[in-house]
ROVO-392143 format. One record per residue (C-alpha): chain; x, y, z; residue number from 1; residue in three letters. Coordinates in nm, 2 decimals, decimal comma. Last residue first. Layout:
REM ROVO-392143
<pt><cadena>A</cadena><X>X</X><Y>Y</Y><Z>Z</Z><num>NUM</num><residuo>ala</residuo></pt>
...
//
This chain:
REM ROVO-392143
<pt><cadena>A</cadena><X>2,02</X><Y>1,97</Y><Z>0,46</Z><num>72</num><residuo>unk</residuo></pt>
<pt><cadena>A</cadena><X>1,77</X><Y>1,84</Y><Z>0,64</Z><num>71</num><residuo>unk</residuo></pt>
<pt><cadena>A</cadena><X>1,38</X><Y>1,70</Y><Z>0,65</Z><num>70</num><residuo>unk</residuo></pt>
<pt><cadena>A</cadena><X>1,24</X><Y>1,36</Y><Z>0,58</Z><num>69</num><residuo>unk</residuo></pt>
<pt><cadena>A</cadena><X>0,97</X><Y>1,31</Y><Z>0,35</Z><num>68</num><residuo>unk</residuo></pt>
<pt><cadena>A</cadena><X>0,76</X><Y>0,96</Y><Z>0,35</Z><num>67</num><residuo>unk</residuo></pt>
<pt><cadena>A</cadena><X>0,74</X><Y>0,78</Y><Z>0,09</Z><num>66</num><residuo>unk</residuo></pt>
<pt><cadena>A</cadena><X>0,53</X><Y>0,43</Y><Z>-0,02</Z><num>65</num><residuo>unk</residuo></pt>
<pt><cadena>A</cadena><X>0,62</X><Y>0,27</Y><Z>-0,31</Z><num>64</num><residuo>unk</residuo></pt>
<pt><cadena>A</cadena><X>0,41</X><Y>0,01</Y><Z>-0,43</Z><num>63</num><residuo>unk</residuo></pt>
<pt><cadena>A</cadena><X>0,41</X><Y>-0,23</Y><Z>-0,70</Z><num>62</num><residuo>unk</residuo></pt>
<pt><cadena>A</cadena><X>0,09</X><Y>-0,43</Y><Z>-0,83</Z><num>61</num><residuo>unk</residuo></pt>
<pt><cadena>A</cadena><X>0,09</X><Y>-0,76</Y><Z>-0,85</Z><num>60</num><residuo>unk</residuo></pt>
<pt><cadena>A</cadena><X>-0,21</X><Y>-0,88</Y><Z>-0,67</Z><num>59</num><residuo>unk</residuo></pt>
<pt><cadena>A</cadena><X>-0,41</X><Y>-0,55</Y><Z>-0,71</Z><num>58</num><residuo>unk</residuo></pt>
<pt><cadena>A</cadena><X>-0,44</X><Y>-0,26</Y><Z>-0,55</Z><num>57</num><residuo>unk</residuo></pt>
<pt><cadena>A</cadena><X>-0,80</X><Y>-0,11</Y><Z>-0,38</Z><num>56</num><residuo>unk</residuo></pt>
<pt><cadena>A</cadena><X>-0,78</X><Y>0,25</Y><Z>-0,32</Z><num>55</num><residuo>unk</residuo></pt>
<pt><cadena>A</cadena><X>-1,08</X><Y>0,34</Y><Z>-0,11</Z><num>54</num><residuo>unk</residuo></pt>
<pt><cadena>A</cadena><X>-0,92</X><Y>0,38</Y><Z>0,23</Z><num>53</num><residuo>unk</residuo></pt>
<pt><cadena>A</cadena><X>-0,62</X><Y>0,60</Y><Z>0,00</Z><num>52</num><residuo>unk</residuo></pt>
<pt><cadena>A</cadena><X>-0,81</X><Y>0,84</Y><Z>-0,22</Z><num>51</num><residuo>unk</residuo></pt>
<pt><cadena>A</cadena><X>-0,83</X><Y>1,12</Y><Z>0,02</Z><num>50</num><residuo>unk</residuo></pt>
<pt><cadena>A</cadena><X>-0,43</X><Y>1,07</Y><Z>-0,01</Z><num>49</num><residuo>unk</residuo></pt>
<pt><cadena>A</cadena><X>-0,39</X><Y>1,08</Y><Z>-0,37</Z><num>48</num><residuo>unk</residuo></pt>
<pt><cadena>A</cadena><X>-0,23</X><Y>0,75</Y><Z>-0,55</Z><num>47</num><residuo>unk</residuo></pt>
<pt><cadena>A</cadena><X>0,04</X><Y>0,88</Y><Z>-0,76</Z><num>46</num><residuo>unk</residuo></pt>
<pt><cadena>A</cadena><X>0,09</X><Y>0,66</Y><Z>-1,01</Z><num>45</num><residuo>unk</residuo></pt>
<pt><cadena>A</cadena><X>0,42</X><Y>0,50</Y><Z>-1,09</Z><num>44</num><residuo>unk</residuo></pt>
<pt><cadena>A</cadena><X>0,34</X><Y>0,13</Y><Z>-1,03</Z><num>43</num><residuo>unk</residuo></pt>
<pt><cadena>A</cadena><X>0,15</X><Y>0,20</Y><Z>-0,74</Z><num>42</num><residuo>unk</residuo></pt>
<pt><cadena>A</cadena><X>0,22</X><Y>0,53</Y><Z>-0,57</Z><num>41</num><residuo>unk</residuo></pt>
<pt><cadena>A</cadena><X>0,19</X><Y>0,70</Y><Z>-0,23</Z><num>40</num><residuo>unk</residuo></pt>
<pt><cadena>A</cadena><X>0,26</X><Y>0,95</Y><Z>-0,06</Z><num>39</num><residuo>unk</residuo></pt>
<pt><cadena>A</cadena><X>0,34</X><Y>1,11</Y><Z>0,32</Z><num>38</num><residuo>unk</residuo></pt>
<pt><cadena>A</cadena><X>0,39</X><Y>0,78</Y><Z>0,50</Z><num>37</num><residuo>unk</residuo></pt>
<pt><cadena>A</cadena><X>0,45</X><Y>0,77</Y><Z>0,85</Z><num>36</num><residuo>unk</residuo></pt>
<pt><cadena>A</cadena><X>0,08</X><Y>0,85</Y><Z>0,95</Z><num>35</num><residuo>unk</residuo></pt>
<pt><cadena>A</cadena><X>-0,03</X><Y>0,51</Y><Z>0,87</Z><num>34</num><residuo>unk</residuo></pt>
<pt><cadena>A</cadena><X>0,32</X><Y>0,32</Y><Z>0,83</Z><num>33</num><residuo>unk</residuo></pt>
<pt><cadena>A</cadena><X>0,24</X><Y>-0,02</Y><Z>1,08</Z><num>32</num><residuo>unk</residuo></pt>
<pt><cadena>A</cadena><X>0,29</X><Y>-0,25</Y><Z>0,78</Z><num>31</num><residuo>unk</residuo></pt>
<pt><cadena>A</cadena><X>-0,12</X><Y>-0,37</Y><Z>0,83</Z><num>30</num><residuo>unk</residuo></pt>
<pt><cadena>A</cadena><X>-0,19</X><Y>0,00</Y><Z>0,89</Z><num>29</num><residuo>unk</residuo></pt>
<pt><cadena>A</cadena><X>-0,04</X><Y>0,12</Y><Z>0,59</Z><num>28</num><residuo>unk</residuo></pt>
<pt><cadena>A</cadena><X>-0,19</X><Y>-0,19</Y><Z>0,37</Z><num>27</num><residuo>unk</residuo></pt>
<pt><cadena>A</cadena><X>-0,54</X><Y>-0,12</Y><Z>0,57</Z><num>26</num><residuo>unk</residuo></pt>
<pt><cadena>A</cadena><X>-0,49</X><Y>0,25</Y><Z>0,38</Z><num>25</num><residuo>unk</residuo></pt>
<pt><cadena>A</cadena><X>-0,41</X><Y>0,12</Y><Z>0,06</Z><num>24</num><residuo>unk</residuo></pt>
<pt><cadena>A</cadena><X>-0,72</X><Y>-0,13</Y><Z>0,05</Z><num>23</num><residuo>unk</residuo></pt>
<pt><cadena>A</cadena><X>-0,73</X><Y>-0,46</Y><Z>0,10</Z><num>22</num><residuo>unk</residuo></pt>
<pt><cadena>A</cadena><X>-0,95</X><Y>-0,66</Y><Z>-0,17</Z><num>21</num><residuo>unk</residuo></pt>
<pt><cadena>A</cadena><X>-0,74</X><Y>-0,99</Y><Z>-0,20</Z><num>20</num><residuo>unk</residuo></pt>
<pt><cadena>A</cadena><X>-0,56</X><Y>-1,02</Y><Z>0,21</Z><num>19</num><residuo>unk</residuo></pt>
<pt><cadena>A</cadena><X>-0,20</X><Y>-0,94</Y><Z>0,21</Z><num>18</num><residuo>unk</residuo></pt>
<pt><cadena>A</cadena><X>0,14</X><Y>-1,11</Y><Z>0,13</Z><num>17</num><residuo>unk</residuo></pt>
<pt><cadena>A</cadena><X>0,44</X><Y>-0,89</Y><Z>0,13</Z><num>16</num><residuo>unk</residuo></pt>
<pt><cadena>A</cadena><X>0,71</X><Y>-0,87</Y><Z>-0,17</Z><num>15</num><residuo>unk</residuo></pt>
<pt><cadena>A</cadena><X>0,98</X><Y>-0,60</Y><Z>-0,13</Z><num>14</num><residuo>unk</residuo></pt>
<pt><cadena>A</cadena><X>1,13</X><Y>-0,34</Y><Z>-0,28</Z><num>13</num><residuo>unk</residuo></pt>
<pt><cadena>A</cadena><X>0,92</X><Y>-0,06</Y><Z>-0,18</Z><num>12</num><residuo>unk</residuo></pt>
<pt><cadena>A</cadena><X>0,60</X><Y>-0,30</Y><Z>-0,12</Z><num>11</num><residuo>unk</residuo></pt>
<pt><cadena>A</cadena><X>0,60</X><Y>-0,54</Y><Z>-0,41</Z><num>10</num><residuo>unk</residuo></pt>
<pt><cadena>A</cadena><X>0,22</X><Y>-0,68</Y><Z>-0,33</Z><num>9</num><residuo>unk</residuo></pt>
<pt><cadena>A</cadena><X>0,14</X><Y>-1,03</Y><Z>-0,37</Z><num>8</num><residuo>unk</residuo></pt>
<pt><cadena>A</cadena><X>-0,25</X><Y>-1,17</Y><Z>-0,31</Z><num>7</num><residuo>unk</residuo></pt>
<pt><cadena>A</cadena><X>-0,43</X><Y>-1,36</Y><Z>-0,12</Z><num>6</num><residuo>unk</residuo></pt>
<pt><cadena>A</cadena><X>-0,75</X><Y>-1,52</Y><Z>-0,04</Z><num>5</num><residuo>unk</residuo></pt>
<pt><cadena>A</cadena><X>-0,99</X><Y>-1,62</Y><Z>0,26</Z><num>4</num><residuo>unk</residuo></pt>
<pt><cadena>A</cadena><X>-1,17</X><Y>-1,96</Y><Z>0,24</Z><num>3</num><residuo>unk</residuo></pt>
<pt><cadena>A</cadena><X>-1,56</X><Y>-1,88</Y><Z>0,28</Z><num>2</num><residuo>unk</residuo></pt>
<pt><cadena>A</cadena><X>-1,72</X><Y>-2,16</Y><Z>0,49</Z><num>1</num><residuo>unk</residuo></pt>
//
């Protein structure tokens, strides 16, 4: 039996628990943000948005994930 492990992210502020190897994308979709959030960095690198189902982070790593809201 394979045991599962994890890993800490710092999502915007905040530390969530995922699954070791999860990419950016399954991070959006685990926080219920795919097609909410418009960019994406980890620790202050733009991570581009082609680049997000391949984009692995790792335990530790900082995200901020934006989104852009219009006004004025």
């Amino acid at each position: 039996m394979i045991k599962e492990s994890y890993m800490k992210l710092i999502v915007n502020g905040q530390e969530k628990t995922f699954t070791t190897g999860v990419t950016l994308a399954q991070v959006l979709t685990e926080l219920q943000l795919d097609g909410k959030v418009m960019a994406a960095a980890v620790n202050m690198e733009i991570v581009k948005q082609e680049d997000w189902k391949t984009y692995q982070p790792k335990d530790g790593d900082k995200l901020e994930l934006l989104d852009f809201v219009g006004g004025g």
